[in-house]
LUMPA-732193 format. One record per atom (N, C-alpha, C, O): x, y, z; residue in three letters. Coordinates in steps of 0.1 Angstrom, whole numbers. Atoms other than C-alpha are relative to their C-alpha. Layout:
# residues N
       x       y       z   kevex
       X       Y       Z     ALA
...
//
This chain:
# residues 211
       x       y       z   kevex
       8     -12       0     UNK
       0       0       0     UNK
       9      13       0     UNK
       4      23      -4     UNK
      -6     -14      -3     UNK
      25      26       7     UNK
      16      -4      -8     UNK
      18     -15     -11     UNK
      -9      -2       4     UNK
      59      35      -6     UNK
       4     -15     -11     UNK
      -1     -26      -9     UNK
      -1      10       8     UNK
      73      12     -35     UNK
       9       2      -8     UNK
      10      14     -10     UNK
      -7       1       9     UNK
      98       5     -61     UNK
      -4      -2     -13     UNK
      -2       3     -24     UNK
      12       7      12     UNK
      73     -15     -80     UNK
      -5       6      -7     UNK
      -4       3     -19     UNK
       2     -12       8     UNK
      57      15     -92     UNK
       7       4     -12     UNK
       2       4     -23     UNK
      -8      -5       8     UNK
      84      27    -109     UNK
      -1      -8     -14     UNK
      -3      -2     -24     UNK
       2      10      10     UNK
      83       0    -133     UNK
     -11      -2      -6     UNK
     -12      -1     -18     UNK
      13       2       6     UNK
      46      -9    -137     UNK
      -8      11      -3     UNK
     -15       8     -12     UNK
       6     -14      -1     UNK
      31      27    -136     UNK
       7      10       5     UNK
       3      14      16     UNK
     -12      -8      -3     UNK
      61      53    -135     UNK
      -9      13       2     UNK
      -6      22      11     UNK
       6     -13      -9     UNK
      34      80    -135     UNK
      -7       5      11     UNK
     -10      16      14     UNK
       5       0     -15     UNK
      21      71    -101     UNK
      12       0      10     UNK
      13       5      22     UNK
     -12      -2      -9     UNK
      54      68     -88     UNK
       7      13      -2     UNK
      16      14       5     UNK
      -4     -10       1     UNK
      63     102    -100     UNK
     -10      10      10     UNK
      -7      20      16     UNK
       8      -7     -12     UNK
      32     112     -77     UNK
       2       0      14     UNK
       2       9      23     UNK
      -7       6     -11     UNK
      43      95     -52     UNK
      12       2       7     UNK
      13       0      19     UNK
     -14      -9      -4     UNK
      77     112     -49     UNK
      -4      11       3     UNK
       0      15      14     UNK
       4     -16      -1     UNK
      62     147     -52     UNK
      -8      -3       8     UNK
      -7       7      16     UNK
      12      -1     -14     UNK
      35     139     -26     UNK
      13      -2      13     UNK
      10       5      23     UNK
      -7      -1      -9     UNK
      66     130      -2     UNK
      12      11      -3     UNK
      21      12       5     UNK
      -8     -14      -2     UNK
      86     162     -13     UNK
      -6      11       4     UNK
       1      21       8     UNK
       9      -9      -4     UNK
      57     181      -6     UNK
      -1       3      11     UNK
       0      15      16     UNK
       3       1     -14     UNK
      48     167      29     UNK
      10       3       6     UNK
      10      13      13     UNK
     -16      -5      -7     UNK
      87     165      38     UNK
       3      16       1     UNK
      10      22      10     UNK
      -7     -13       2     UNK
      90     201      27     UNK
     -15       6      10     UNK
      -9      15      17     UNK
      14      -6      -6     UNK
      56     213      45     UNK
       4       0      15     UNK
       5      10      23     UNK
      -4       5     -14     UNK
      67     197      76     UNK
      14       4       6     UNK
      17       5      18     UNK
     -14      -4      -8     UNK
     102     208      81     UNK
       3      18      -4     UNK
      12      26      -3     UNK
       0     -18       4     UNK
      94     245      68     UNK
      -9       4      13     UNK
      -6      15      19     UNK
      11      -1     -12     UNK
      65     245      96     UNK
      12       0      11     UNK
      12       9      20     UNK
      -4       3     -13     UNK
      91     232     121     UNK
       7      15       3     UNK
       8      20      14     UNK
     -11     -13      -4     UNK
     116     266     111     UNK
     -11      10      -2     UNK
      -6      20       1     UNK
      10     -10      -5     UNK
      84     288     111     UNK
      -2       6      16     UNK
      -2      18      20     UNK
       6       1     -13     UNK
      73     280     145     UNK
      14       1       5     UNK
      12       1      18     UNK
     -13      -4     -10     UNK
     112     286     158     UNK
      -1      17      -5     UNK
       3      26       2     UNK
      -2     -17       1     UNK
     109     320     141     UNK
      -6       8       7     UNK
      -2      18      12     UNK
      17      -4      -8     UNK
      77     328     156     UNK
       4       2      16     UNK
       1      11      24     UNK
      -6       1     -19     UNK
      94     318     192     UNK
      10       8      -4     UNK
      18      -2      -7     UNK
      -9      -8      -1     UNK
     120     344     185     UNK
      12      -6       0     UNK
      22      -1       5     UNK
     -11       1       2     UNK
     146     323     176     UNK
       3      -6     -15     UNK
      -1     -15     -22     UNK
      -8       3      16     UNK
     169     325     143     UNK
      10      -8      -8     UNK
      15      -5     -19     UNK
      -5      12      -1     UNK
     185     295     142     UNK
      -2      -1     -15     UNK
       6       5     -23     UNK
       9       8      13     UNK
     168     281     112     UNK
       2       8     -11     UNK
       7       5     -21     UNK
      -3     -13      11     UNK
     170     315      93     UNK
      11       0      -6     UNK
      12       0     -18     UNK
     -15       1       3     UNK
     204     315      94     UNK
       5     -11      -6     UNK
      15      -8     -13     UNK
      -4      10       5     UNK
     208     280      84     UNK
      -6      -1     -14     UNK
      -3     -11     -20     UNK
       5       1      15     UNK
     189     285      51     UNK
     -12      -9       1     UNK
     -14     -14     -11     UNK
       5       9      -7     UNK
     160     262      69     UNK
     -17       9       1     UNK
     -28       3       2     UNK
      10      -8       3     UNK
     133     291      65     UNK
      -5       1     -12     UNK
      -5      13     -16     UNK
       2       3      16     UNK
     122     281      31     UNK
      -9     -11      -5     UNK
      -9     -21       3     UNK
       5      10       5     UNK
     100     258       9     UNK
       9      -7      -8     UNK
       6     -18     -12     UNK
      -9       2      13     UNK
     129     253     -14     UNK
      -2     -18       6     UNK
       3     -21      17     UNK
      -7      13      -6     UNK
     129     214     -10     UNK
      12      -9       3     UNK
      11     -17      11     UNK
     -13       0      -6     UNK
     166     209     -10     UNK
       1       1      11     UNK
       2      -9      18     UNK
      -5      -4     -13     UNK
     171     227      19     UNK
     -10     -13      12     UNK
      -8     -13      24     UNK
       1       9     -14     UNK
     152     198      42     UNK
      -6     -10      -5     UNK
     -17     -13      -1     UNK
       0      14       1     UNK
     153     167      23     UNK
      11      -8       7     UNK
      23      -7       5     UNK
     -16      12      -7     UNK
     175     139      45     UNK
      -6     -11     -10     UNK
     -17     -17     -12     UNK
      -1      11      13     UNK
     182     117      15     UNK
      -3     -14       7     UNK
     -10     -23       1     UNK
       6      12      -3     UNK
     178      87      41     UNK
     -10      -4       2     UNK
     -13     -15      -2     UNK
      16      -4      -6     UNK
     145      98      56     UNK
      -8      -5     -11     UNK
     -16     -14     -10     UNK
       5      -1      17     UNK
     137     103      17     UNK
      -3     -12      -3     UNK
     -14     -16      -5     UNK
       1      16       7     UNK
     147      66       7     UNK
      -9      -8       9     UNK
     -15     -16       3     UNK
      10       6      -4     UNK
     126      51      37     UNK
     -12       3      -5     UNK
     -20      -4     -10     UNK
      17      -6       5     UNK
      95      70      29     UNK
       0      -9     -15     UNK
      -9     -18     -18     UNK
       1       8      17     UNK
     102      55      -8     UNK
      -5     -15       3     UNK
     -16     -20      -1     UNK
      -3      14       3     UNK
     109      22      -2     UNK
      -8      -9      14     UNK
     -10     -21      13     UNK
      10      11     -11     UNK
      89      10      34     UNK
     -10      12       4     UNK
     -15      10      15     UNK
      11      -2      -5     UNK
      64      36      37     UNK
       0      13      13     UNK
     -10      20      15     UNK
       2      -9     -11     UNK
      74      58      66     UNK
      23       8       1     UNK
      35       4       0     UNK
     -15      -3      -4     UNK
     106      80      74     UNK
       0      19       5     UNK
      -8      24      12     UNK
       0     -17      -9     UNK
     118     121      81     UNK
       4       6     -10     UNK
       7       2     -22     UNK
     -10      -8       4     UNK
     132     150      72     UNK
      13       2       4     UNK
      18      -5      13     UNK
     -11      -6     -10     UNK
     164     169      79     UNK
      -5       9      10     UNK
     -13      18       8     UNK
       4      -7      -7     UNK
     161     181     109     UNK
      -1      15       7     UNK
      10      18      13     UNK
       1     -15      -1     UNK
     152     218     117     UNK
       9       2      16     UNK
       7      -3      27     UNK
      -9       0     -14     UNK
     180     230     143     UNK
      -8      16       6     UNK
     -12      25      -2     UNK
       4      -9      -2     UNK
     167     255     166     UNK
       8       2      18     UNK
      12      -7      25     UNK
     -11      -3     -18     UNK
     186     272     203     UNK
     -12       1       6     UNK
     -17      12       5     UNK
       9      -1     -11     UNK
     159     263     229     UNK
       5      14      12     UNK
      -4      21      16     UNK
      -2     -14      -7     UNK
     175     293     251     UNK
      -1      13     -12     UNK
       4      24     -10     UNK
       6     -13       3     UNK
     161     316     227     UNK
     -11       1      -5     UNK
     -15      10     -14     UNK
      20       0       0     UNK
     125     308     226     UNK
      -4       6      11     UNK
       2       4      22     UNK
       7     -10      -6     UNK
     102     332     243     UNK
      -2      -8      11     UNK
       2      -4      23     UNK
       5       4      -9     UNK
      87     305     260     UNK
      10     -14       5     UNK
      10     -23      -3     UNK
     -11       5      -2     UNK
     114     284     275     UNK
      -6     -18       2     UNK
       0     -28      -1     UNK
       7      16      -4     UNK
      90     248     287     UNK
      -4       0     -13     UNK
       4      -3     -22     UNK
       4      -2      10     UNK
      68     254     262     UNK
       4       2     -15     UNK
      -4      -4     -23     UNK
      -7      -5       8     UNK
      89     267     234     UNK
      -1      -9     -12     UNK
      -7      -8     -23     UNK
      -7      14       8     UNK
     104     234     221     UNK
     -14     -13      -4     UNK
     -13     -22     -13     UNK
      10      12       1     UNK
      74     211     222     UNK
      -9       7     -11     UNK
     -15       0     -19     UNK
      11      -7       9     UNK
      53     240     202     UNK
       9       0     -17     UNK
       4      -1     -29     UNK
      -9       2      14     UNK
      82     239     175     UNK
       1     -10      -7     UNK
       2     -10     -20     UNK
       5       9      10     UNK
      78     203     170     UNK
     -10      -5       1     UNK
     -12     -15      -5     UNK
      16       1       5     UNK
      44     202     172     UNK
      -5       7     -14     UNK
     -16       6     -19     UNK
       6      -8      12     UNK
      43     223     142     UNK
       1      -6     -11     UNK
      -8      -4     -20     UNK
       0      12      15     UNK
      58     194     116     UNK
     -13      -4       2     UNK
     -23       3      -2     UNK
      12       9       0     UNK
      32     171     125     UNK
     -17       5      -2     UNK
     -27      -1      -6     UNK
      14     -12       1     UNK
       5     201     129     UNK
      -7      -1     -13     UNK
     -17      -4     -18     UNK
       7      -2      17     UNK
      10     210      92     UNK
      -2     -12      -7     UNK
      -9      -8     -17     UNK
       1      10       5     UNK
       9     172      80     UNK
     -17       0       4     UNK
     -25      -6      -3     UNK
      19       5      -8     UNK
     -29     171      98     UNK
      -3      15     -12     UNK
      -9      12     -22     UNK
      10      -4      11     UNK
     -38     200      77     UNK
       0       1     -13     UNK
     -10       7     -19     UNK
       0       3      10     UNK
     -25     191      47     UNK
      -8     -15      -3     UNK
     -10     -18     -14     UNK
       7      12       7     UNK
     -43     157      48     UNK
     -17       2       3     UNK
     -26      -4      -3     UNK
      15      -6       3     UNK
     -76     177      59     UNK
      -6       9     -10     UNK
     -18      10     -14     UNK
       2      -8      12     UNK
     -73     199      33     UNK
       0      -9     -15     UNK
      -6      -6     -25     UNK
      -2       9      12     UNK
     -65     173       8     UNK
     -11      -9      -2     UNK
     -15     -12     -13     UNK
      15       7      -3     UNK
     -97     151      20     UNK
      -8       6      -2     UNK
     -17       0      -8     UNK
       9      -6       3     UNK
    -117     178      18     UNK
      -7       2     -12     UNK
     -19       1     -15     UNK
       1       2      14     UNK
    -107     183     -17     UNK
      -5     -12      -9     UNK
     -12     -10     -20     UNK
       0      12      11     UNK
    -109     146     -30     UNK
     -23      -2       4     UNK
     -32      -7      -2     UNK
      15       2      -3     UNK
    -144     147     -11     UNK
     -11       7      -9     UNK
     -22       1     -13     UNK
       8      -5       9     UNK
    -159     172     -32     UNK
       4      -2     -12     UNK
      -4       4     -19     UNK
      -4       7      10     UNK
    -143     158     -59     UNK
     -10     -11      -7     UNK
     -17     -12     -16     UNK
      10      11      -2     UNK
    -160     128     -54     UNK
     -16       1      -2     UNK
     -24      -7      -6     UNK
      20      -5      -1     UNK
    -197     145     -50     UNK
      -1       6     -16     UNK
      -9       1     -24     UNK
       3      -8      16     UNK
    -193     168     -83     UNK
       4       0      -9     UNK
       1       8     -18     UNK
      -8       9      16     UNK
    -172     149    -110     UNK
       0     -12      -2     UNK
      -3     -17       9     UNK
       2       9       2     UNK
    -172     120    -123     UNK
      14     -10      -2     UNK
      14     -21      -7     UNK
     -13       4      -2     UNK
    -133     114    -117     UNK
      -2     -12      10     UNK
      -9     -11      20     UNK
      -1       9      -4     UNK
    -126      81    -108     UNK
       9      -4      10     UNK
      13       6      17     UNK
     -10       3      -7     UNK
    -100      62     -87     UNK
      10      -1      -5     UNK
      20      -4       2     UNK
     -13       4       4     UNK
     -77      60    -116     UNK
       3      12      -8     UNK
      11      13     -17     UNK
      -3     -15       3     UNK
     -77      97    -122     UNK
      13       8       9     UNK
      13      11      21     UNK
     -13      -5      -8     UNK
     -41     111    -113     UNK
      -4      12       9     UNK
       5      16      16     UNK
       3     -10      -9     UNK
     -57     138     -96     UNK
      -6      -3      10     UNK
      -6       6      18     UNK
       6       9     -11     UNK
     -75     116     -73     UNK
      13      -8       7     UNK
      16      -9      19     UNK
      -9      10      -9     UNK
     -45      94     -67     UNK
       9       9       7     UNK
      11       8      19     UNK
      -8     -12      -7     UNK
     -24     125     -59     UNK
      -5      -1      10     UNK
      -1      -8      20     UNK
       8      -1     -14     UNK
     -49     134     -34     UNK
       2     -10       9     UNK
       9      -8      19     UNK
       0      16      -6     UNK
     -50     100     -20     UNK
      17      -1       2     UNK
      19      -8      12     UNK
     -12       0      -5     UNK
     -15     101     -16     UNK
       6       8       8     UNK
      12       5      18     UNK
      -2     -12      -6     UNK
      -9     130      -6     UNK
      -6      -3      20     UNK
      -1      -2      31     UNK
       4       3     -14     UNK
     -35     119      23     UNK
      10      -8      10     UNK
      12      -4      22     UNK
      -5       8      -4     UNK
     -11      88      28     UNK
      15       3      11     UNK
      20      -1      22     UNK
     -18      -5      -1     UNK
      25     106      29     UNK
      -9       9      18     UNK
      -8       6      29     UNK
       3     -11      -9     UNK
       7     134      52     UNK
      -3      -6      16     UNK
      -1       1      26     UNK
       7       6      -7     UNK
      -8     109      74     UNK
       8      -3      13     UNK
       7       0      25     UNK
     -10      10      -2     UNK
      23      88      78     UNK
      10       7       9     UNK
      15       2      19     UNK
      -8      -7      -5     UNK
      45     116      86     UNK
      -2      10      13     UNK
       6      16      21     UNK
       5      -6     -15     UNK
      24     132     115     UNK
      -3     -11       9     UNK
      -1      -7      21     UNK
      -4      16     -11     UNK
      22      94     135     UNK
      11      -1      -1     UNK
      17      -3       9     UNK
     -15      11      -8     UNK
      54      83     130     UNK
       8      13       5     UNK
      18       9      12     UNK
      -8      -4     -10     UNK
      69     115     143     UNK
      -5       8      12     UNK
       1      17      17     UNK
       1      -2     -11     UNK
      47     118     171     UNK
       5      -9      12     UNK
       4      -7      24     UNK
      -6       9      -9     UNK
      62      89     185     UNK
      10       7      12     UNK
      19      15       8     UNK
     -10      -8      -9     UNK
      80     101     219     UNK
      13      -5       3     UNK
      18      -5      14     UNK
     -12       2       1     UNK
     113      89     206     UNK
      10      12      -9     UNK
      10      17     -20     UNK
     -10      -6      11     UNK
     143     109     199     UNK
       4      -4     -13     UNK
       1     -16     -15     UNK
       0     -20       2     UNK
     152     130     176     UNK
     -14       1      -3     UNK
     -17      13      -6     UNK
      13      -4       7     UNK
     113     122     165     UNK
     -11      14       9     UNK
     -11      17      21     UNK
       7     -14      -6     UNK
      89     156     173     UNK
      -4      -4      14     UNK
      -4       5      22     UNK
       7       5      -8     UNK
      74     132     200     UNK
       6       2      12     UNK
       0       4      22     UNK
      -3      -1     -15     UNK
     100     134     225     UNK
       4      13       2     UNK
      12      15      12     UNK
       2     -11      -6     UNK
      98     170     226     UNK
      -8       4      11     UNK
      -6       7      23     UNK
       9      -1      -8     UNK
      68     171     233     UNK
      -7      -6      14     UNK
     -14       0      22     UNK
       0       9     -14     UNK
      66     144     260     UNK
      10      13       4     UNK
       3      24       5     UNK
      -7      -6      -8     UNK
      95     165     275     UNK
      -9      13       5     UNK
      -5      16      16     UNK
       2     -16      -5     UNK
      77     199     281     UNK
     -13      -5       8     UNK
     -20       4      13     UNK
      10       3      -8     UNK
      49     175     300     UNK
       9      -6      15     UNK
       3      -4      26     UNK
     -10       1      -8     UNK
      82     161     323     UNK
       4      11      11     UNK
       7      22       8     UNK
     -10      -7      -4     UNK
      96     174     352     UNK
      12      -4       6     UNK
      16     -15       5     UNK
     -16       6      -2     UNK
     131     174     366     UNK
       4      -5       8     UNK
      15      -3      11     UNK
       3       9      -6     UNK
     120     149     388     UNK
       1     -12     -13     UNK
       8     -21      -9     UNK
       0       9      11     UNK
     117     127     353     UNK
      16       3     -10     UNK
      16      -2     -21     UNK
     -10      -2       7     UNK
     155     140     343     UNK
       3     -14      -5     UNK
       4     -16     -17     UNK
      -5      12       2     UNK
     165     102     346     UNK
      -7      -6     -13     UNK
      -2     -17     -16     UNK
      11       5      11     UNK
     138      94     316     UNK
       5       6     -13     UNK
       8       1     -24     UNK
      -4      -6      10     UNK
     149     122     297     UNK
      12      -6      -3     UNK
      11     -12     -14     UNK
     -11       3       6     UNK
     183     113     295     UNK
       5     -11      -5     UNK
      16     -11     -12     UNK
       0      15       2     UNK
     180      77     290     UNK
      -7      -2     -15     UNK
      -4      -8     -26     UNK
       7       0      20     UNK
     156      84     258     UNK
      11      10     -10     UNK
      12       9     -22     UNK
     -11      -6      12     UNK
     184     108     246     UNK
      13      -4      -6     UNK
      20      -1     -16     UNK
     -12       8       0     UNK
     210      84     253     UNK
      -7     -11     -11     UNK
       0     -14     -21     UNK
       3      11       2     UNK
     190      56     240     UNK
      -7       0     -15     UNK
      -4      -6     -25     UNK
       9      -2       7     UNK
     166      68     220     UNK
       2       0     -15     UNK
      -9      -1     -22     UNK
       3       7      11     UNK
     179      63     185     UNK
       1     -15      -4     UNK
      -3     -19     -14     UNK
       6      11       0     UNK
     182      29     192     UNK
     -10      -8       2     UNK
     -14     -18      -5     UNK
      15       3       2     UNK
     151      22     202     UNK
      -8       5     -12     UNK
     -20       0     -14     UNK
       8      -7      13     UNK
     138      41     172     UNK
       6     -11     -12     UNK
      -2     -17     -18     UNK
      -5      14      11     UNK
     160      13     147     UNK
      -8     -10       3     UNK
     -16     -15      -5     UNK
       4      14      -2     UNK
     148     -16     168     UNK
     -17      -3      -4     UNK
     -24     -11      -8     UNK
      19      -2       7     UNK
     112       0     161     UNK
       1      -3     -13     UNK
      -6     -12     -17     UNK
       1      -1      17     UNK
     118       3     125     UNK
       3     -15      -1     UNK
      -8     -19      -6     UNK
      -9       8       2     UNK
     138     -30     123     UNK
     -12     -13       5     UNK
     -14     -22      -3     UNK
       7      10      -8     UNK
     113     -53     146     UNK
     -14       2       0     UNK
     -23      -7       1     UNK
      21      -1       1     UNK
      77     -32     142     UNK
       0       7      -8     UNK
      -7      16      -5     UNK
       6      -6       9     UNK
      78     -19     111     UNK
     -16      -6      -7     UNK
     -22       0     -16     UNK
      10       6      14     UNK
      47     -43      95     UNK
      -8       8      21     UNK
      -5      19      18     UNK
       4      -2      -6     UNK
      30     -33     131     UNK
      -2      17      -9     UNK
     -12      20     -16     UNK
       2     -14       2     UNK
      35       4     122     UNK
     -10       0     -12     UNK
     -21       6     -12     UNK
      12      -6      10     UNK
      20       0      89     UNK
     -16      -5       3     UNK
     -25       3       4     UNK
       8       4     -10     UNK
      -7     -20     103     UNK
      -9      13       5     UNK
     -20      15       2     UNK
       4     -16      -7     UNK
     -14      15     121     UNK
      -2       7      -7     UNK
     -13      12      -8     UNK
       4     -11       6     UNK
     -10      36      98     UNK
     -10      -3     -11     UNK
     -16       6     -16     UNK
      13       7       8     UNK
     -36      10      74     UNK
     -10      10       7     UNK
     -13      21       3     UNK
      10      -1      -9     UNK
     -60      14     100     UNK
      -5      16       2     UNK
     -17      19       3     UNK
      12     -16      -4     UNK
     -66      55     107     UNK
       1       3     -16     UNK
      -7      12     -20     UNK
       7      -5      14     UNK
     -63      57      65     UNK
     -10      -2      -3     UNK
     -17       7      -8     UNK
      13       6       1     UNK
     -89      34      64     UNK
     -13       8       6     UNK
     -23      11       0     UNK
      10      -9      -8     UNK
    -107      52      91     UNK
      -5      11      -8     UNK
     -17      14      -9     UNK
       4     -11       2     UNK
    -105      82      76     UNK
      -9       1     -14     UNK
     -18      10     -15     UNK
       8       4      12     UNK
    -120      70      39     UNK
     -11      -3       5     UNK
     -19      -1      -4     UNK
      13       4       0     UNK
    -150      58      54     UNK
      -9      11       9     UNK
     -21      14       8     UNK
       4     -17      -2     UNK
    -154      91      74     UNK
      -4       5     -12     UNK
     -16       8     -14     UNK
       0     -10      14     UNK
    -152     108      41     UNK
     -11     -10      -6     UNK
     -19      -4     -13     UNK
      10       6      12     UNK
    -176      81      25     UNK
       7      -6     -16     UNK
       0      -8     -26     UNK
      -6       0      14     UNK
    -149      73      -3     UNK
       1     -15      -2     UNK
       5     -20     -13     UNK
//
């Protein structure tokens, strides 16, 4: 269902959709993340060339090849100096709350679209403008769960952190120490679970919509 090689070969112009719907999301999501550090008054990101749609500037070519090839993966990640956000708890959890934010309204906005799509044309399921959509839903979907997970560097254990206190330092540091191996052993041991998950609220969400 998600990401593929196979494409490329049997229907090269679905897999051309298919890339542009995860350069889109990727670039949506790590432009959101250097927005929301600007916004908190710090220029981190500015400075890094990281304030931009350009998609160069925050494709991680690895991130990239998983999204391709199993379905789920990241961007480069938006560097930002937590001592120069306004709001110093809060700050950092609102910054990466903001990838995942803009992925929810790009796949509400994009449902919305294929919805009335659906009501007032007679475009099918094998209309590239439908499958876009529909992909677009997928990538958007994909990329706001798997980086809410509260594993480093994913957005998740930001946000867990700004619900922590420093009575919980020992947690923190153990997920910072730890935490991209547990994030491999995830990918490595539960990836068919993950998609599994991520089947399940696509699904959900088609039958909300009525599609």
């Amino acid at each position: 269902m998600f990401g593929t090689l196979d494409l490329l070969f049997s229907h090269p112009e679905i897999f051309v959709i298919w890339i542009l719907c995860i350069v889109i999301s990727l670039t949506i999501h790590e432009f959101s993340h250097a927005l929301a550090g600007h916004l908190e008054g710090d220029g981190t990101a500015q400075q890094m060339g990281r304030l931009t749609i350009n998609p160069l500037a925050h494709i991680d070519w690895i991130g990239f090849l998983m999204l391709v090839l199993v379905g789920f993966g990241w961007g480069k990640p938006v560097p930002f100096n937590p001592y120069n956000l306004k709001h110093k708890r809060w700050g950092p959890a609102f910054v990466s709350l903001a990838g995942p934010f803009s992925n929810l309204v790009m796949l509400v906005l994009a449902g919305i679209v294929l919805k009335l799509l659906v009501m007032y044309t007679n475009l099918n399921s094998e209309n590239l403008l439908i499958i876009f959509l529909l992909y677009l839903m997928q990538i958007s979907l994909i990329l706001m769960l798997f980086n809410l997970i509260p594993i480093p560097p994913l957005d998740g254990s930001k946000i867990l952190y700004a619900f922590l206190s420093m009575k919980h330092r020992n947690i923190i540091m153990f997920l910072e120490t730890r935490g991209i191996w547990i994030l491999l052993l995830l990918l490595f041991f539960g990836s068919s679970l993950l998609s599994q998950v991520f089947s399940f609220f696509f699904n959900l969400i088609l039958r909300i919509l009525n599609i």
